[in-house]
ChimeraX commands (.cxc) that place a marker at each C-alpha (Angstrom):
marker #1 position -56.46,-2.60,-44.13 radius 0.5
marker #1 position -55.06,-1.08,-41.39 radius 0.5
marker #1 position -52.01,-1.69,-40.12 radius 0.5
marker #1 position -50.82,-1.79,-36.18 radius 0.5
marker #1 position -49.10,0.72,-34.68 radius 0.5
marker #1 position -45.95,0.01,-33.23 radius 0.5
marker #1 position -45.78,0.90,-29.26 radius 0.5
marker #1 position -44.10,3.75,-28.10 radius 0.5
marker #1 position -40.06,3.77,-27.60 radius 0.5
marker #1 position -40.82,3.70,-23.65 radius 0.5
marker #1 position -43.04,0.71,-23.67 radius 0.5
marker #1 position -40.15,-1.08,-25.94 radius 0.5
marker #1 position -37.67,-0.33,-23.39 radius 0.5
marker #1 position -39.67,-1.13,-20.43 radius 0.5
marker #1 position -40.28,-4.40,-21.54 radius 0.5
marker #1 position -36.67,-4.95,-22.94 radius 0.5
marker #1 position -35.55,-3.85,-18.88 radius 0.5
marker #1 position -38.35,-6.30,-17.94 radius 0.5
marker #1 position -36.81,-9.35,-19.58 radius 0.5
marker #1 position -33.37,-8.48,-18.59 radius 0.5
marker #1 position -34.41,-8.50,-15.05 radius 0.5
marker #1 position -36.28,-11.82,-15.52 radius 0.5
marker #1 position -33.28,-13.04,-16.94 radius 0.5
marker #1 position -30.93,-12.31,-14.26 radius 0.5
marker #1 position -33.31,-13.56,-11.29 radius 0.5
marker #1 position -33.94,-16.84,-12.89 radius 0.5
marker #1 position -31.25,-17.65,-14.71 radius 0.5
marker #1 position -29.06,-16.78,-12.81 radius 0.5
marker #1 position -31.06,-16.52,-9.07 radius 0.5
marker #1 position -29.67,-13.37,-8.69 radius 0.5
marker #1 position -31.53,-10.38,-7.27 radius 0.5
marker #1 position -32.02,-6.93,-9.39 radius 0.5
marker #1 position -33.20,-3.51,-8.62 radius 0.5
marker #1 position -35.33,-0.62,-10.89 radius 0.5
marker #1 position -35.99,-0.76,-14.60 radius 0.5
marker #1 position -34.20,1.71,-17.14 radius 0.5
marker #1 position -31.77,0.77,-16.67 radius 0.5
marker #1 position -31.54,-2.34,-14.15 radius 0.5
marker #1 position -29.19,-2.59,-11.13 radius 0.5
marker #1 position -27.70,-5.72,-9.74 radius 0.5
marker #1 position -27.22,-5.06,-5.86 radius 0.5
marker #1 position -23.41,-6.19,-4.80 radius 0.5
marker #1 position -22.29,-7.65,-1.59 radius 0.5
marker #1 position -25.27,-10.18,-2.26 radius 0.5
marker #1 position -24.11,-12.98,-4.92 radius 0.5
marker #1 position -20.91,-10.84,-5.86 radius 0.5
marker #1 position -18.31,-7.98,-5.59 radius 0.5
marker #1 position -17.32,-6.05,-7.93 radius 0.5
marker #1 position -13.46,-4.19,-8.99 radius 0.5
marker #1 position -13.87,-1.71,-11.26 radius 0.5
marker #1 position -10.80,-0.36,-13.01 radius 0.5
marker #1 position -9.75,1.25,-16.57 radius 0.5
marker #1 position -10.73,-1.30,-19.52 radius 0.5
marker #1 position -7.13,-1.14,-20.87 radius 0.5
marker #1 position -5.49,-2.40,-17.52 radius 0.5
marker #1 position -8.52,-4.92,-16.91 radius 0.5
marker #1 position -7.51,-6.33,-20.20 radius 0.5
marker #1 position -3.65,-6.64,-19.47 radius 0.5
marker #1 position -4.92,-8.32,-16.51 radius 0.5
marker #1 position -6.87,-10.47,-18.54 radius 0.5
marker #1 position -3.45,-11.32,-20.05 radius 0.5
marker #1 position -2.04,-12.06,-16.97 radius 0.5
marker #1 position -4.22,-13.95,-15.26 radius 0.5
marker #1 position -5.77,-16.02,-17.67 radius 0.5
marker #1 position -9.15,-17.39,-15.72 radius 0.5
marker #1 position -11.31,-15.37,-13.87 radius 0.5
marker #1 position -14.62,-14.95,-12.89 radius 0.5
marker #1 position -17.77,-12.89,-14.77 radius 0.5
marker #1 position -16.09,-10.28,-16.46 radius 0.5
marker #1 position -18.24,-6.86,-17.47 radius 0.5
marker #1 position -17.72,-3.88,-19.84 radius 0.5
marker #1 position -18.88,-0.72,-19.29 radius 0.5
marker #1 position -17.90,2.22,-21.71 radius 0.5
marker #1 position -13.92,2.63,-20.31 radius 0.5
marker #1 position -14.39,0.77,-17.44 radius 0.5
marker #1 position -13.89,-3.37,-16.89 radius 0.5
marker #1 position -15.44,-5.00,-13.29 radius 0.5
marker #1 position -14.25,-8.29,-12.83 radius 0.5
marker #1 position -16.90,-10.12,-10.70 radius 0.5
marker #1 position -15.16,-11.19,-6.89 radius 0.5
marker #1 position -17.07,-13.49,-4.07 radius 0.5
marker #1 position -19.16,-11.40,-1.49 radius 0.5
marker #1 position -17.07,-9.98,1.08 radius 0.5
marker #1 position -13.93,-9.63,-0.71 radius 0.5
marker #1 position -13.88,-5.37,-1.43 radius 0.5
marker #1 position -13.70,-5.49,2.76 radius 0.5
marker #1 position -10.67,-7.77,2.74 radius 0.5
marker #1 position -8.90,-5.54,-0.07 radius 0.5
marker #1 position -7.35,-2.71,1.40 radius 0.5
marker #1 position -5.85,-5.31,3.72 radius 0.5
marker #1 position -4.81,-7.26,0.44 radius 0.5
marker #1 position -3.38,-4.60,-1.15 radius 0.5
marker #1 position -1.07,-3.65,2.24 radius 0.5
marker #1 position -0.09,-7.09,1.96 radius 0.5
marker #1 position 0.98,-7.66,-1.64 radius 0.5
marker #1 position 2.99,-4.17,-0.88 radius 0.5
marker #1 position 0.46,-1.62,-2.91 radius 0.5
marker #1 position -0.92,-0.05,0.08 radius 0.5
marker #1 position -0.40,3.62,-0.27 radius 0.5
marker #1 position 0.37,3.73,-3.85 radius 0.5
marker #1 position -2.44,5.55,-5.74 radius 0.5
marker #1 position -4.77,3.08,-8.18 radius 0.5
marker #1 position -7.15,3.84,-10.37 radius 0.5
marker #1 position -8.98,0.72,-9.02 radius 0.5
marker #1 position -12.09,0.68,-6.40 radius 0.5
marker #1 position -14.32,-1.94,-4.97 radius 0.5
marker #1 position -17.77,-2.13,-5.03 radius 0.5
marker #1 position -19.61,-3.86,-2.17 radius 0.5
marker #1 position -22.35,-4.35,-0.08 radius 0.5
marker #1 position -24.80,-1.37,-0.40 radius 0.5
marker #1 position -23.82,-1.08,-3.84 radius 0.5
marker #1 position -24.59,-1.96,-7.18 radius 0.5
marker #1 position -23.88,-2.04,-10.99 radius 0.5
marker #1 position -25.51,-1.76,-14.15 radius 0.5
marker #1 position -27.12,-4.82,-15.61 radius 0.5
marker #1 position -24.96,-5.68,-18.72 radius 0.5
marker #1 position -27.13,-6.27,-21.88 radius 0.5
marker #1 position -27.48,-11.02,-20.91 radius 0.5
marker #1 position -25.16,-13.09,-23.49 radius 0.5
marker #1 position -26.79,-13.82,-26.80 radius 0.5
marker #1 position -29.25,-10.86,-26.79 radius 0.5
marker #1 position -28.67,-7.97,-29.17 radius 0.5
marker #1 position -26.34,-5.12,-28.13 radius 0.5
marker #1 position -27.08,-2.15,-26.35 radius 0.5
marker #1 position -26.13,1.50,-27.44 radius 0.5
marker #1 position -22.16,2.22,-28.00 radius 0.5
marker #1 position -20.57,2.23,-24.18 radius 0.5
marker #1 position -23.59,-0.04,-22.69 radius 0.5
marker #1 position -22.79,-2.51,-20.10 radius 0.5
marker #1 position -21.91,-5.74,-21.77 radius 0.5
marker #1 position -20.43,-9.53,-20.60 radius 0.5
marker #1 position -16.85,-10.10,-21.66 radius 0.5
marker #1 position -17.24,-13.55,-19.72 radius 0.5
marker #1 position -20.52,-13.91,-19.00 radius 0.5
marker #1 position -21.49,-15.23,-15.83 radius 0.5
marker #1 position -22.85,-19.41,-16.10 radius 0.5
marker #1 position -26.38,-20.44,-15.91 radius 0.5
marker #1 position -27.56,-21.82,-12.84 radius 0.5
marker #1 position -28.28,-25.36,-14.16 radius 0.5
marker #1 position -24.63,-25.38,-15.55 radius 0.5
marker #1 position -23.54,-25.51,-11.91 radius 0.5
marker #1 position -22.32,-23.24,-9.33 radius 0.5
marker #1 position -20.12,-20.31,-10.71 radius 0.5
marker #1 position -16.75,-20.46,-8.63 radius 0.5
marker #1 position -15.32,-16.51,-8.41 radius 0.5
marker #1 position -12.22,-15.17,-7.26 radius 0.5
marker #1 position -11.99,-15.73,-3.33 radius 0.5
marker #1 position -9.38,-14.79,0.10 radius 0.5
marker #1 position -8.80,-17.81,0.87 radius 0.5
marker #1 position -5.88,-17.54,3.28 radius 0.5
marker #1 position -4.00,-14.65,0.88 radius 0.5
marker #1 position -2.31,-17.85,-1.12 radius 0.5
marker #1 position -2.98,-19.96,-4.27 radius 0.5
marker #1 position -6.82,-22.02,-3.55 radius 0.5
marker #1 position -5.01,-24.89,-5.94 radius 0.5
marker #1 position -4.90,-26.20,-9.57 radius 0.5
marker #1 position -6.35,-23.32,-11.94 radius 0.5
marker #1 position -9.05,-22.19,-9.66 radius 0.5
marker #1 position -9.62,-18.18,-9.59 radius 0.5
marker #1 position -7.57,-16.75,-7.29 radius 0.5
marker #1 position -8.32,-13.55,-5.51 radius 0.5
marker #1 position -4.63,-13.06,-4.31 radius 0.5
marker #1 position -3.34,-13.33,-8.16 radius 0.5
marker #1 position -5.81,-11.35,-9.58 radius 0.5
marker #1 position -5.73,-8.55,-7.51 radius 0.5
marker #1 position -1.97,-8.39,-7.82 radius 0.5
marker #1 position -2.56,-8.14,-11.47 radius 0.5
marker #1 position -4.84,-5.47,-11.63 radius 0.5
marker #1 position -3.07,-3.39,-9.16 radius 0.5
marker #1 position 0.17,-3.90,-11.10 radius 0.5
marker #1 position -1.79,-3.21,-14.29 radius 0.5
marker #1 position -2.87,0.16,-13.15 radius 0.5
marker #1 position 0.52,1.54,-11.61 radius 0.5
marker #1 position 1.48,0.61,-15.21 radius 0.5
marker #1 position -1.27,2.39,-17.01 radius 0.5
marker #1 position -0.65,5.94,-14.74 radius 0.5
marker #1 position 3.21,5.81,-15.22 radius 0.5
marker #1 position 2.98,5.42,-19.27 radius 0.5
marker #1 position 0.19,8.51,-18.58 radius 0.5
marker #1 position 2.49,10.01,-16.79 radius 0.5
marker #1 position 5.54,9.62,-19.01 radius 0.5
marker #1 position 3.69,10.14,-22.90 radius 0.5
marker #1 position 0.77,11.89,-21.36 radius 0.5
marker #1 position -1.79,9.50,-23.75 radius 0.5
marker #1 position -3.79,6.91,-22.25 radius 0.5
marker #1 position -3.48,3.32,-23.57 radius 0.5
marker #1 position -6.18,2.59,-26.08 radius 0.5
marker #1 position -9.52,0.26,-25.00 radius 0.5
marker #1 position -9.29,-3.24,-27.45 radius 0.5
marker #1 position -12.80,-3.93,-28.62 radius 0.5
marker #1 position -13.85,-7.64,-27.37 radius 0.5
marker #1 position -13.33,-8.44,-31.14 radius 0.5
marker #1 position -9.93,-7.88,-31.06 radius 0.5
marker #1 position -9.51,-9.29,-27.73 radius 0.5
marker #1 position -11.25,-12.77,-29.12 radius 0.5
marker #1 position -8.40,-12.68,-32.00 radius 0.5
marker #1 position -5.62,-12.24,-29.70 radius 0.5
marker #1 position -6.91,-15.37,-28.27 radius 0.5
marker #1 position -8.12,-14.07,-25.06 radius 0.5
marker #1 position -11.98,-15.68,-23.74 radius 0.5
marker #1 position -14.29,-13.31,-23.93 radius 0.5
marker #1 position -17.04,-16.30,-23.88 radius 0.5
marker #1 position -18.59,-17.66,-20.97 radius 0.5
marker #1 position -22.30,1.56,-6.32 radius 0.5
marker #1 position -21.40,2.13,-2.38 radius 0.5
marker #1 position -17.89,2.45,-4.01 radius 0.5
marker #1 position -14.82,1.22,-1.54 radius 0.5
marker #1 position -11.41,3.14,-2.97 radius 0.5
marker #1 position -8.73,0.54,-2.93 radius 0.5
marker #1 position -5.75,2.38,-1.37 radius 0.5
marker #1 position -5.91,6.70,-2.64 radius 0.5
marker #1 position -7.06,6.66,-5.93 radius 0.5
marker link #1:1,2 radius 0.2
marker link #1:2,3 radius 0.2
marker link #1:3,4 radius 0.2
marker link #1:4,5 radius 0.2
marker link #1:5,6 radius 0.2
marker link #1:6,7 radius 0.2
marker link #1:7,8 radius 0.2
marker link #1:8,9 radius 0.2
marker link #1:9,10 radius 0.2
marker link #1:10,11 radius 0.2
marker link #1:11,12 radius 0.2
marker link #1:12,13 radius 0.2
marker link #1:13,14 radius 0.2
marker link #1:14,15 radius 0.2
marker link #1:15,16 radius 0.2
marker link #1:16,17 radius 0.2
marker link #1:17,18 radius 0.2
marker link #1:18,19 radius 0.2
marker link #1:19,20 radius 0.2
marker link #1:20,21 radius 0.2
marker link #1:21,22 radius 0.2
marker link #1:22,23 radius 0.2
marker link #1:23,24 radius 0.2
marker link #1:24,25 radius 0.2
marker link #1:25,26 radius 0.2
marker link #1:26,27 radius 0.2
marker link #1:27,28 radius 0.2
marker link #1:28,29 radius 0.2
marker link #1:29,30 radius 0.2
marker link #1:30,31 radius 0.2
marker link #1:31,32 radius 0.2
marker link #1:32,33 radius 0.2
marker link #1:33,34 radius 0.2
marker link #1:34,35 radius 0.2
marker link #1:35,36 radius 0.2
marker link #1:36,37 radius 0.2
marker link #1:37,38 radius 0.2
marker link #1:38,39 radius 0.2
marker link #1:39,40 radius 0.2
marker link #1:40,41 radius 0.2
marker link #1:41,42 radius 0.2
marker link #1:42,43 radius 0.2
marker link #1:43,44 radius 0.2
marker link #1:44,45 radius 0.2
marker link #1:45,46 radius 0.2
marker link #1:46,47 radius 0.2
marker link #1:47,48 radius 0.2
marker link #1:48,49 radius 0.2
marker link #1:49,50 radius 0.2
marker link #1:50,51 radius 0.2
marker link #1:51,52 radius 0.2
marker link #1:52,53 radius 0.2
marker link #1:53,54 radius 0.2
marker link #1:54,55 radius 0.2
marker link #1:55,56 radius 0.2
marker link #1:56,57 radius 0.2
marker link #1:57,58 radius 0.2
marker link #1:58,59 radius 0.2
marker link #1:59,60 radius 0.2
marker link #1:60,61 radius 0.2
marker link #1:61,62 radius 0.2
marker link #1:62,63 radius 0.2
marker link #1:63,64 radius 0.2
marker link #1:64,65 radius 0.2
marker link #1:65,66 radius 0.2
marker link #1:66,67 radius 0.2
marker link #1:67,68 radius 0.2
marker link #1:68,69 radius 0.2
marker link #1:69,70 radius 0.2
marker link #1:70,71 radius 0.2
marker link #1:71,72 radius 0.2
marker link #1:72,73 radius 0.2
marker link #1:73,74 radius 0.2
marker link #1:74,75 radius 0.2
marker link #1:75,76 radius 0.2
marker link #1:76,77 radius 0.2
marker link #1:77,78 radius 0.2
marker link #1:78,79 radius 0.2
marker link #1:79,80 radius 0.2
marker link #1:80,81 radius 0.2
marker link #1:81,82 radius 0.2
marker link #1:82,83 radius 0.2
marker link #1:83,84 radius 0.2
marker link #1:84,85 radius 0.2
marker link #1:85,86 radius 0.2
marker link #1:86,87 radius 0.2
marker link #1:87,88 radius 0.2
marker link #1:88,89 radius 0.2
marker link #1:89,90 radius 0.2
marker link #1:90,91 radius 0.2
marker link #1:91,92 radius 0.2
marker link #1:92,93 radius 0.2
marker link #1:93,94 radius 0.2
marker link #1:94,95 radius 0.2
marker link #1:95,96 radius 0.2
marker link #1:96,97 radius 0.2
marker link #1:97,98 radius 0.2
marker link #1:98,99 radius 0.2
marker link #1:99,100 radius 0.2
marker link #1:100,101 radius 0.2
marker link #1:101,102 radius 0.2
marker link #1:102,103 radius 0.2
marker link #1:103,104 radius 0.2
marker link #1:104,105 radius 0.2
marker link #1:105,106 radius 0.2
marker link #1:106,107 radius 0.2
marker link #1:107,108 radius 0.2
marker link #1:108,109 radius 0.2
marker link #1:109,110 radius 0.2
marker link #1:110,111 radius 0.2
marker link #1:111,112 radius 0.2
marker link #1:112,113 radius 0.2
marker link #1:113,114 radius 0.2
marker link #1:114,115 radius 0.2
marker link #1:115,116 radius 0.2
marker link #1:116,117 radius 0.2
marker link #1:117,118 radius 0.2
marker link #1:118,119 radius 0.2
marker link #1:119,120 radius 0.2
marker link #1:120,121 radius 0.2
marker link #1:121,122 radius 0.2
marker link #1:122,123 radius 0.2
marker link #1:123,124 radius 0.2
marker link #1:124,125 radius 0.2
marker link #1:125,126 radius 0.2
marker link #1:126,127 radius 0.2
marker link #1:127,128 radius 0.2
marker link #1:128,129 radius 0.2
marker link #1:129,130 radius 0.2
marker link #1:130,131 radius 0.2
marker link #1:131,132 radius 0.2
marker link #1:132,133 radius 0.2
marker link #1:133,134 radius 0.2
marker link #1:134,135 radius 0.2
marker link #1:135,136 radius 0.2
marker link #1:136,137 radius 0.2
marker link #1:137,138 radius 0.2
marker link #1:138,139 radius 0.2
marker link #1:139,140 radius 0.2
marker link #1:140,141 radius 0.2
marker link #1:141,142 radius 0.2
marker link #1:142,143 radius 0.2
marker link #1:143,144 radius 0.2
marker link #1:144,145 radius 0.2
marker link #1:145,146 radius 0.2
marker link #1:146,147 radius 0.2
marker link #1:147,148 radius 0.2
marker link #1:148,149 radius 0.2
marker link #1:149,150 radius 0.2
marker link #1:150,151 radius 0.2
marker link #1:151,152 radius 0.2
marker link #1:152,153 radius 0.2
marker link #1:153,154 radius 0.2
marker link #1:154,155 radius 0.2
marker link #1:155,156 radius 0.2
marker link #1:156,157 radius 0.2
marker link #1:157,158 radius 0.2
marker link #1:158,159 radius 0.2
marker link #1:159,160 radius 0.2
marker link #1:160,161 radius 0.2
marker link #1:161,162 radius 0.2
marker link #1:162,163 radius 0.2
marker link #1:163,164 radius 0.2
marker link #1:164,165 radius 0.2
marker link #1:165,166 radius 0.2
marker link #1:166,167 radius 0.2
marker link #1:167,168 radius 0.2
marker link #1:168,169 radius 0.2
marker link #1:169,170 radius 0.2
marker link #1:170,171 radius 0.2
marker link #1:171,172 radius 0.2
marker link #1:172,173 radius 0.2
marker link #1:173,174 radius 0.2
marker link #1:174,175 radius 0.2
marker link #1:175,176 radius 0.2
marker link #1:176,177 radius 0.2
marker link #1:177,178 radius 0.2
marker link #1:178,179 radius 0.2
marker link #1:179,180 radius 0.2
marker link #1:180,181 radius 0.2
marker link #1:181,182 radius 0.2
marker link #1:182,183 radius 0.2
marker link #1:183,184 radius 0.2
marker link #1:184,185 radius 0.2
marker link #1:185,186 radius 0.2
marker link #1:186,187 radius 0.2
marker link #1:187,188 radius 0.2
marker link #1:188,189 radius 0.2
marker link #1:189,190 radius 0.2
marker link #1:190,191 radius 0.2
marker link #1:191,192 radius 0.2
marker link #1:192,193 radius 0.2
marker link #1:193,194 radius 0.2
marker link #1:194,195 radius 0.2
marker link #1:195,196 radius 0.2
marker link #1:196,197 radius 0.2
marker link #1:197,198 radius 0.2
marker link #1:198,199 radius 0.2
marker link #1:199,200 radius 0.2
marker link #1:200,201 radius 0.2
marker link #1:201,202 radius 0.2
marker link #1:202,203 radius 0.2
marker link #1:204,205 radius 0.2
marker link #1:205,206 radius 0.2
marker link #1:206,207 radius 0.2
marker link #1:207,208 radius 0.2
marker link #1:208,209 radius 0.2
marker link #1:209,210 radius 0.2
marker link #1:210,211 radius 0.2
marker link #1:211,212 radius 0.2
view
């Protein structure tokens, strides 16, 4: 008896890139560009800041709830409403980091990021884009993410675009004066480790954010 022959690697991963692009634009109604691997446009549904992993997940620390987080080899984007990477530089003036150099940059309309591999689905390679908060479904109800909404609190424990860029700004003047002062750079936690310290993992046109 014969037996079949498996398809070739490429066909596997074109049809893995096909379902992840399914995925995206209906669960989530979002739009998605190329295969291998796919693209999500920005400045669409979303923003993106992209900074180190290990000040994204002091951040985390800080800030507590967020929107979609993603993980992409050593670098974190936390998922921001449309718009918001123009209003940053403005932001950052304001909360009195304007001029200071950040390893932190904002990706918006005319760009776009890698797909991370969708929630439940097996991993991709070692440094693959990943969710560490996974963005919700569409039928669970409209995601909220972090938003200006005139440069103050938006109320109860809503995201907050004000807070959370504060954070990360303060988290990355951290991370380049301990670089600075040892010379090491603080070590990435694994979302395992992150889960155990009891922080949720669960459910590019690139903008610099002041001279990085």
């Amino acid at each position: 008896m014969a037996l079949p022959i498996p398809p070739p690697r490429a066909a596997l991963a074109d049809e893995r890139d096909g379902d992840c692009a399914w995925w995206y634009e209906h669960e989530l109604g979002w739009p998605t560009e190329g295969t291998t691997p796919v693209r999500l446009p920005t400045g669409l549904r979303f923003d993106v800041l992209e900074l180190p992993a290990a000040a994204g997940y002091a951040a985390l620390r800080r800030v507590g709830r967020t929107g979609p987080v993603a993980l992409t080899g050593r670098t974190m984007g936390l998922l921001v409403a449309a718009g918001s990477a123009d209003e940053l530089p403005g932001l950052l003036d304001w909360l009195d980091w304007g001029g200071v150099s950040l390893a932190l940059t904002a990706v918006g309309a005319g760009g776009r990021i890698i797909a991370p591999t969708p929630p439940g689905w097996a991993p991709g390679s070692p440094g693959a884009a990943a969710w560490l908060r996974p963005p919700e479904l569409r039928h669970e109800g409209k995601p909220e993410l972090p938003a200006l909404a005139g440069l103050g609190s938006r109320g109860g424990d809503a995201p907050d675009l004000v807070r959370l860029v504060d954070a990360v700004a303060t988290e990355c003047h951290r991370a380049r004066l301990m670089h600075a002062r040892t010379g090491r750079t603080t070590t990435v936690q694994p979302t395992a480790e992150l889960s155990a310290k009891g922080l949720p993992t669960g459910r590019s046109a690139v903008q610099p954010l002041a001279f990085s």
